[in-house]
N, C-alpha and C positions, 0 to 999 in steps of 0.2 A: 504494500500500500504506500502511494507517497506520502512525503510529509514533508514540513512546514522546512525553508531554506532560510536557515538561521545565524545570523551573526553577532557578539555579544557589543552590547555597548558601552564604550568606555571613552567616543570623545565627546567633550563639554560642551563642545559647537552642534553638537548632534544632540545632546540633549537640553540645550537654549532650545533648539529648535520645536522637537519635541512636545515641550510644555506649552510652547508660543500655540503648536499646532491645538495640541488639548484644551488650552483657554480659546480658542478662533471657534471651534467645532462644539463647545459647549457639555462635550458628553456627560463631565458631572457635574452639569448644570453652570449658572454665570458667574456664582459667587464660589467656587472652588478655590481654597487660597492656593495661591505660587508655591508655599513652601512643602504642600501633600502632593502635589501635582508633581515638584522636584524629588521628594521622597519615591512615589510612584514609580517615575521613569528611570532612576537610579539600579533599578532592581531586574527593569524591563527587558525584553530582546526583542530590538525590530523580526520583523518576520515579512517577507514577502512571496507570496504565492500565484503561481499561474491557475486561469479559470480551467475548473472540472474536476481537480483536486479534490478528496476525501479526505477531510481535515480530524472527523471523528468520525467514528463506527458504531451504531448501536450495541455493540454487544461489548465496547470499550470502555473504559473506565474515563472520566472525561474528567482532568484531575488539573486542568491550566486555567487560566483566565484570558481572557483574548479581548484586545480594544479595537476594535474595527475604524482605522482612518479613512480608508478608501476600498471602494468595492463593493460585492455583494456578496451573501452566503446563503444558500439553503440550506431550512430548517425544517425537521423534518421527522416524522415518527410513523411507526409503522404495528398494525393488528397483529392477533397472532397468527392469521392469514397472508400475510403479509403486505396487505392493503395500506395503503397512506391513510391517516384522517387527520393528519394536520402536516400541514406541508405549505411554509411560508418562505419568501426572500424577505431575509435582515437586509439594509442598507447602512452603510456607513452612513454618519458616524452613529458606532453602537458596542456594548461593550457585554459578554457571555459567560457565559460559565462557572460562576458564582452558586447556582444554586446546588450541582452536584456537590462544589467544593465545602460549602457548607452546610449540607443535608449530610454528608457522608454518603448517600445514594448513588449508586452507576446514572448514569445520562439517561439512557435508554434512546438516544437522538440519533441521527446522523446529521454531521456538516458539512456542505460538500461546497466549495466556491463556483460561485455564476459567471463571477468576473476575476480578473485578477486581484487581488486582495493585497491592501498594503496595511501594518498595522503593528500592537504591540501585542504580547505575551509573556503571561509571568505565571512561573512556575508554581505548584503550593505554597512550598516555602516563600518564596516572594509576595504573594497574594496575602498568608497570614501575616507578614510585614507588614505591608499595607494595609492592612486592615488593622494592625496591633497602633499604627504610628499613626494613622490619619481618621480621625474623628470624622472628618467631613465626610469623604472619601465613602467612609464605612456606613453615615448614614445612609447615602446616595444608595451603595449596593442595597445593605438591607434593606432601603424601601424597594425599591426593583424587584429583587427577589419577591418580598409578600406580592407583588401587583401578578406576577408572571406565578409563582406556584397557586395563586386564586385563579390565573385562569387556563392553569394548567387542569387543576380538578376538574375544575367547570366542566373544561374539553374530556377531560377523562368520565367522567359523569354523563356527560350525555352519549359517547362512545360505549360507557358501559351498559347503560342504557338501550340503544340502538344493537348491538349486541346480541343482549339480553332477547330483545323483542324478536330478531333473524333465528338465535334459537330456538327460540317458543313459538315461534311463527312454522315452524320445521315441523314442531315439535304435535302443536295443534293440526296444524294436517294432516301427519301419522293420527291423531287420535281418532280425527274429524272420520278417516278412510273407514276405520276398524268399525263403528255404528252403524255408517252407510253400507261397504260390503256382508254387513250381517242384514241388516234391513232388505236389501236386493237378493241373498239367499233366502230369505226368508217369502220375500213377496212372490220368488219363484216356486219355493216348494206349495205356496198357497195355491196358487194357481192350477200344478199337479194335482195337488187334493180335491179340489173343487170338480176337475175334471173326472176324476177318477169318482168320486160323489155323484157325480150325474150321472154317467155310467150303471154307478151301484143303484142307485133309487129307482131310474127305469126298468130295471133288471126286477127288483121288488114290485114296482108295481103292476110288471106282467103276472108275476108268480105269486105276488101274493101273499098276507102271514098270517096264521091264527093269533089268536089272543093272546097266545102263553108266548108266540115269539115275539111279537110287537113289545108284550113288557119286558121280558128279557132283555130284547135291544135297546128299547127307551129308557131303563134304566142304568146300563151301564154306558150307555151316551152321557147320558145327565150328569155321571159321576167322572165322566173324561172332562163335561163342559165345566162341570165345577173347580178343577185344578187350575191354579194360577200362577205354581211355579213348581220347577223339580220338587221329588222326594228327596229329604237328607238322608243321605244312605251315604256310605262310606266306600271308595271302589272297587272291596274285598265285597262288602254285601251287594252292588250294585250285580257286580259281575255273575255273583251268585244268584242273582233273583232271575236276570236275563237268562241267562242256563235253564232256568228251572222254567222260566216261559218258551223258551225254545224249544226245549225236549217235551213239551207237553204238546206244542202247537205240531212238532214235525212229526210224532204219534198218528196226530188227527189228520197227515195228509195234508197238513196248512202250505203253499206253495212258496212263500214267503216268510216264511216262520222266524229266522234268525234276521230278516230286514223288518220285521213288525215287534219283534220281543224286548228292545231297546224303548221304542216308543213307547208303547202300554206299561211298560212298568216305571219307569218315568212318569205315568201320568197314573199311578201308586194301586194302576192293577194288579191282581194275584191270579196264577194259574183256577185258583177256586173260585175268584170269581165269574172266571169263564167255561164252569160247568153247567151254570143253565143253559149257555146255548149251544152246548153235546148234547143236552137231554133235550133239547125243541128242535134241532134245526138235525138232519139225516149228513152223515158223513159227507154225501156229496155236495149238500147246502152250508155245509160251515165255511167256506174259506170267505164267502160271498160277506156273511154279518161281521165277522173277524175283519175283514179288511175296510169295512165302515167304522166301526170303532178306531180301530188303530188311525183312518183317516181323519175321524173327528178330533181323537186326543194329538196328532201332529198337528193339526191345525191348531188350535189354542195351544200350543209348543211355540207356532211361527208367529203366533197374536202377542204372547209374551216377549220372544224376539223383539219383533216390533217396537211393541213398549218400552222394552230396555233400552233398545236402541235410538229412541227418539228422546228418554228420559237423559241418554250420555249427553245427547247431542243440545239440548236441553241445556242442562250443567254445562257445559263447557262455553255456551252463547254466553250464559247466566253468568260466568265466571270471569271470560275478557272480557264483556262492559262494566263487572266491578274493579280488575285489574285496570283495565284501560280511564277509568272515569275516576278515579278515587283521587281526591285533594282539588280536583275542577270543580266542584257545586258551592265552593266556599266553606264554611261555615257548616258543619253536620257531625252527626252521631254516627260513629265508627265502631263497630264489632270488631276486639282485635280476634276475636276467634274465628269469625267469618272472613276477615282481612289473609287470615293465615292461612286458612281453608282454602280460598281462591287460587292464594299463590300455590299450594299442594298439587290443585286441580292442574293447573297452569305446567306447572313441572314432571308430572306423572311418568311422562314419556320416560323423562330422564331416568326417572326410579327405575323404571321396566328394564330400560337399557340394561342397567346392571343388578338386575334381579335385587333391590333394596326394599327388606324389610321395611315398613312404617307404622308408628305406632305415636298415635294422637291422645295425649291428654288433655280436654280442654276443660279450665277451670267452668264451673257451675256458676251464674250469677255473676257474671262478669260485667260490671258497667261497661256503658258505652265512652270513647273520648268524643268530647264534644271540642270535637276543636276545626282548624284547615287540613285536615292529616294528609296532606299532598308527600310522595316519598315513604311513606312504611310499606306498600307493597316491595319497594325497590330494597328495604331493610331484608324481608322475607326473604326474597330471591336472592341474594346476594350470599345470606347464612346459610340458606338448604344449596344453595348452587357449591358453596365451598363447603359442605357437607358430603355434597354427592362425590364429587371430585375425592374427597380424605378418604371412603371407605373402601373397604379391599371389593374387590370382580365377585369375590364368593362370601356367602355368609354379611355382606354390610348390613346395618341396623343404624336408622336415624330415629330417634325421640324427640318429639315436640310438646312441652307442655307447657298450659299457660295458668294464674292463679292470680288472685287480689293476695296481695300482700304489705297489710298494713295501709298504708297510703300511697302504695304503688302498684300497678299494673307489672306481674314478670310474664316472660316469654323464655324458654332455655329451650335449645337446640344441640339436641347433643347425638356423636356418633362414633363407633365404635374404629372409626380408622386408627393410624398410626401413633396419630398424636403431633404437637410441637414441640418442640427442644426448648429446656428453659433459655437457650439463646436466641432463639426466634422469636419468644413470648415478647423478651424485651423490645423487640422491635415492629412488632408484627400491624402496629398501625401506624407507622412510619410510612411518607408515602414514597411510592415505589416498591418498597420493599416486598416480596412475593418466597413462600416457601414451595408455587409450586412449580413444573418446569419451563425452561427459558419456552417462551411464548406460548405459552398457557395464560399463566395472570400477569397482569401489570402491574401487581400491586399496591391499586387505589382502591378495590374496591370495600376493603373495610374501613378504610380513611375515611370513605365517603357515606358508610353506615354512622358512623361516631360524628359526623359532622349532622346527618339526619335527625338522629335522635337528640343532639344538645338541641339542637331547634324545637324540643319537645321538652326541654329541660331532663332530660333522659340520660341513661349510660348504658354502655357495654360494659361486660367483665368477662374475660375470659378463666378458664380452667382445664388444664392439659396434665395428662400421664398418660405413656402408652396404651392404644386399646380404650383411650375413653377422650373425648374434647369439649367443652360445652361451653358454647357461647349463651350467655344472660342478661335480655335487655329490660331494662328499668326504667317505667314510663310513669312522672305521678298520674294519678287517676283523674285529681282536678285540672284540668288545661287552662282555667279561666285566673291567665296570668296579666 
C-alpha cells in the first residue's frame, strides 16, 4: 500500500511559514494564539501526496493526526457487505484523526486522496504534545471531535436501523411464504374433497340408505365436523393409533386405508368407532361411507389450515405496523410487553435459522409508559439480535423476562452463549468497539441502546460468565418528567 512521502522539519523558514499558512486558512479557528500554532508545527512533518493514494485502510489502526492544507481526501466507510453508506470529500483546509486517537478505537474508515494532498502530520506522541501544551488547540479538537462522533452515531443509527429493517424485511417474506404456501395447499386439497364429495353423494343418492346407515354416517360426520384442531397425542401414540386404523381399514378391503388412517384419527376417530358402519353398510359398500368421513374430517383439517394461516399472516400485519409506527403518534401508552412481543414476532425467522429455544416471561400487571416511546422497539432488536448472534448452532436458549420492580419497569435478556470477557465488559459500550467478527458488528449498536434509554431516564446493566449473558434494562414507570 503506499504511503505518505515524508520529510522531517527542522528549518525555521519552513516553519515561519507554516504557522503564517495555519493563521491564513483559519483551521483552529481566528483566534488561535502564534505560540500553540509554533508548539504544533515544531513536532509536525510536512507530508505531501499524489491523488488516488490510500492514506488509511479500514481495517488499520489510524493512530496520526493529519492537517489538510491543500487538497482533497475521501472519507469513507463501509457495511458489512461491503456497501458505502457514508462516503464524503474533506477539502482543505481540515484537520482528522483525532477521534480514533482519543477514543483508543480503530478508525474503521478509509482515506484515500482525490487530489494531490499537501499538508501536516503528527504522530501520537506528537499529537499528545499538543494536546498536553496547547489549551487552545485542544479545545478546538475536543469540540470537533463531540460534533463528528454525534454524527457519527446519528449515521450509524440510522444505518443500523436500515439494516435492521433489509433483515426483517428478508426475514418477513420467509414468514409471509410459509402461511401462504400452506393456505394454497390447503385451498387445493379442498377442492379434491369437494370433488370427490360430489362424486360420493351422487353415488348415495342412487343407492340409497336405511335409517340405521344415515345415522351411522350422520353421526360420525358430526363428530369429524366438530374437531377444530389435532388430537395431542405424542408421535409414539400417534403412530400407534394410525397402525391400528390401518390394519383395521385394510381387513375390511378399504382401498385407501393407510392414505385415510392419518386423517380420521387426527380428527380423534377410533377403529371402534367405525364399527357401526361394518354392521350397516355390506363389505362391498364400506369403502364408499369411509371415504366421506375421512373426506369431511380432511376438510375441516384444511378449514383449520386456513385459519392458522390467515391468523400468522394476521400477526405478523399486526406486528410491522406496531414495529413500524411506534414513537410516531406522539404522546401514548406503550405495553413494554406487547412492545417486546412484536419485536419477537418480527425476529422469529432468525430464531428458526438457528433452531433457538425461546422462552417468555412477561411480568403480570404491567403498567403502561405513557410517554413518546419513539426507539425501544430498536432497544429490542438490537439485544435479541446480539443475542441470536452469542448462542451456539445447537442447543441456544434466549430468556426474556419482564417485571415492575419497585418504581421501575425491568426487561432482562438473557442467553446461554459464550459469554464476554471481563475485558470486553469494560468496554463493551464504547463506540466502535464490537466483540463480534470483523464485519459483522460495528460496534454502535449498544452505544446506541444506552443513549435510547437515558432519553427515558433509563439504564442498561450488563452480567457475563460463560454459558450465561444478561442484558437489564431499567425504565422508571413514571415518564411524566
Amino acid at each position: 500500500m503506499a504511503t505518505f512521502a515524508d520529510c522531517l522539519v527542522n528549518s525555521v523558514e519552513w516553519q515561519r511559514a507554516a504557522i503564517a499558512e495555519l493563521q491564513r486558512l483559519q483551521v483552529f479557528g481566528p483566534d488561535a494564539p502564534e505560540s500553540e500554532l509554533a508548539c504544533l508545527v515544531a513536532v509536525a512533518q510536512e507530508q505531501h501526496t499524489a491523488a488516488g493514494v490510500v492514506l488509511v485502510d479500514e481495517v488499520d489502526n489510524l493512530n496520526e493526526f493529519h492537517i489538510l492544507l491543500e487538497g482533497k481526501v475521501r472519507v469513507s466507510r463501509k457495511d458489512a457487505k461491503g456497501n458505502f453508506y457514508f462516503n464524503k470529500v474533506v477539502e482543505a483546509p481540515e484537520f482528522m484523526g483525532e477521534v480514533p486517537l482519543l477514543s483508543g478505537m480503530p478508525a474503521q474508515i478509509n482515506l484515500v486522496t482525490v487530489t494531490e494532498v499537501r499538508g501536516l502530520r503528527l504522530d501520537a506522541d506528537a499529537f499528545w504534545h499538543g494536546m498536553a501544551e496547547c489549551p487552545h488547540l485542544r479545545a478546538v479538537v475536543l469540540s470537533e471531535m463531540r460534533l463528528r462522533m454525534r454524527g457519527l452515531q446519528q449515521q450509524q443509527s440510522q444505518q443500523e436501523k436500515l439494516a435492521m429493517l433489509g433483515t426483517m424485511t428478508a426475514g418477513l417474506m420467509h414468514e409471509l411464504n410459509n402461511p401462504g404456501a400452506a393456505a394454497r395447499r390447503a385451498a387445493s386439497q379442498l377442492r379434491s374433497n369437494l370433488q370427490r364429495m360430489h362424486a360420493l353423494a351422487r353415488s348415495f343418492s342412487e343407492r340409497g340408505h336405511t335409517p340405521d346407515q344415515r345415522a351411522c354416517l350422520t353421526g360420525l360426520q358430526e363428530r369429524a365436523l366438530s374437531v377444530r384442531s389435532e388430537s395431542c397425542m405424542s408421535s409414539i401414540q400417534q403412530s400407534d393409533a394410525e397402525e391400528e386404523m390401518g390394519v383395521w381399514m385394510d381387513e375390511r378391503g378399504i382401498s385407501k386405508a393407510w392414505e385415510f388412517a392419518p386423517v380420521l384419527v387426527a380428527s380423534g376417530i377410533e377403529p371402534g368407532d367405525l364399527n357401526c358402519l361394518a354392521n350397516v353398510f355390506s363389505p362391498g359398500e364400506l369403502s364408499e361411507p369411509i371415504e366421506w368421513l375421512e373426506a369431511t374430517a380432511s376438510s375441516m383439517q384444511m378449514v383449520s389450515l386456513v385459519e392458522d394461516s390467515v391468523a400468522r399472516v394476521t400477526e405478523l400485519a399486526q406486528a410491522v405496523k406496531t414495529y413500524a409506527h411506534e414513537g410516531q403518534a406522539g404522546i401514548q401508552d406503550v405495553d413494554l410487553n406487547e412492545s417486546i412481543h412484536t419485536t419477537v414476532v418480527m425476529m422469529k425467522h432468525k430464531l428458526r435459522e438457528k433452531n433457538i429455544r425461546m422462552q417468555k416471561d412477561f411480568g403480570p400487571n404491567m403498567p403502561k409508559l405513557h410517554c413518546m416511546c419513539s426507539g425501544l422497539n430498536q432497544v429490542w432488536t438490537n439485544l435479541l439480535d446480539n443475542a441470536i448472534d452469542a448462542v451456539p448452532s445447537e442447543g441456544g436458549m434466549i430468556a426474556v423476562h419482564t417485571a415492575r420492580v419497585g418504581d421501575e419497569l425491568e426487561v432482562s435478556i438473557t442467553d446461554n452463549g459464550a459469554g464476554i470477557s471481563p475485558e470486553a465488559q469494560e468496554h463493551i459500550f464504547d463506540p466502535f468497539f464490537t466483540t463480534k467478527a470483523a464485519g459483522v458488528g460495528s460496534g454502535m449498536g449498544l452505544g446506541i441502546v444506552r443513549q435510547i434509554l437515558e432519553s427515558y431516564h433509563g439504564r442498561l446493566e450488563l452480567e457475563s460468565k460463560p454459558g450465561r449473558t444478561q442484558f437489564t434494562v431499567r425504565i422508571p414507570a413514571d415518564q411524566n418528567f
